[in-house]
C-alpha positions, 0 to 999 in steps of 0.5 A: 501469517494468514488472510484475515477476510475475503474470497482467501480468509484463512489461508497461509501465506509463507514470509519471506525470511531475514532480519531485514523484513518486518511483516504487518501484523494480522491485527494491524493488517484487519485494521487497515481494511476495516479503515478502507472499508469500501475502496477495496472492491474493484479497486487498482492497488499497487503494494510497494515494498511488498514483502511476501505480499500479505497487504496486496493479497489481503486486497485481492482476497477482498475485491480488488480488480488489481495488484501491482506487487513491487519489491527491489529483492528478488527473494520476495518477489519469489514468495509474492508469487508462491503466495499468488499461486497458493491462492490460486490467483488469477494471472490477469489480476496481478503483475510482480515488478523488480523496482524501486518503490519509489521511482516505479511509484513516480513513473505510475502517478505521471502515467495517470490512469485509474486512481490508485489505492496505494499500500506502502510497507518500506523498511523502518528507519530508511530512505524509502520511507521518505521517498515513497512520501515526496512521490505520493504528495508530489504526485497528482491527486486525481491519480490517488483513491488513497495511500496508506504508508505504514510507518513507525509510531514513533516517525513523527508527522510527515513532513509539509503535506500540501492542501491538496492532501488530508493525512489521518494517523493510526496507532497500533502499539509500535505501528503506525498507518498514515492515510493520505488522501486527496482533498475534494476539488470542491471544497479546495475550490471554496478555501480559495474563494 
């Protein structure tokens, strides 16, 4: 596994070992960045369920002021920091937190703050991935740039996305990426009129 672009392109980045991780695949990851496109640079980015990293690393490596890398196994947050430390990160540019994606997510949305570029990698088939959708559509949408929930291409819709959200689904072989993005107050404002 490598960087695909950026200041860090090119470099190795270790995975974190077992049956229960499934890291994003290069293609799959260079897609996600072309469809973000422009929100990257300087943008605050959270990588939940972050496994060795790679997404979050991928968005530093591409301009991003900051990544919160959140992950429940202590094992991945290691290889997130040995990660880090290859690229030769900056300390002030990333924080690593022990938590459950979902209730760390909820928390950060009712904090309110800069507008997250939300990059969410849960294991296929559980709970989390669930989770980390009701957090996102129950949270504001002002504290939303865009989430990206990367799910199996065979999940099916999610479930009741509210107005206040777009949803846009890519396929890539078994993968899927939903973005989910706010609705622009202005043209919610004239649906209701």
């Amino acid at each position: 596994m490598r960087i695909i672009g950026g200041t860090w392109r090119g470099r190795r980045l270790d995975s974190v070992r077992g049956d229960q991780v499934r890291p994003t695949t290069d293609r799959v990851r260079e897609s996600l960045f072309n469809l973000l496109a422009g929100e990257v640079t300087g943008a605050a980015v959270v990588d939940l369920c972050c496994g060795s990293g790679a997404l979050g690393l991928e968005a530093l490596s591409r301009g991003a002021s900051r990544v919160d890398f959140v992950d429940l196994a202590p094992q991945s947050l290691a290889t997130v920091r040995a990660n880090l430390e290859r690229c030769d990160a900056a300390p002030e540019t990333w924080a690593l937190h022990r938590a459950d994606a979902a209730r760390w997510l909820n928390r950060r949305l009712e904090a309110g703050g800069v507008p997250l570029l939300i990059l969410a990698d849960p294991p296929y088939g559980g709970k989390a991935a669930m989770a980390l959708e009701r957090a996102i559509l129950a949270g504001p949408p002002s504290a939303v740039l865009v989430a990206v929930l990367e799910r199996p291409a065979d999940a099916g819709e999610i479930a009741a996305a509210p107005e206040l959200w777009l949803l846009d689904v890519r396929t890539y072989g078994r993968t899927a990426l939903t973005l989910i993005r706010p609705r622009d107050p202005v043209e919610l404002e004239a649906r209701h009129d």
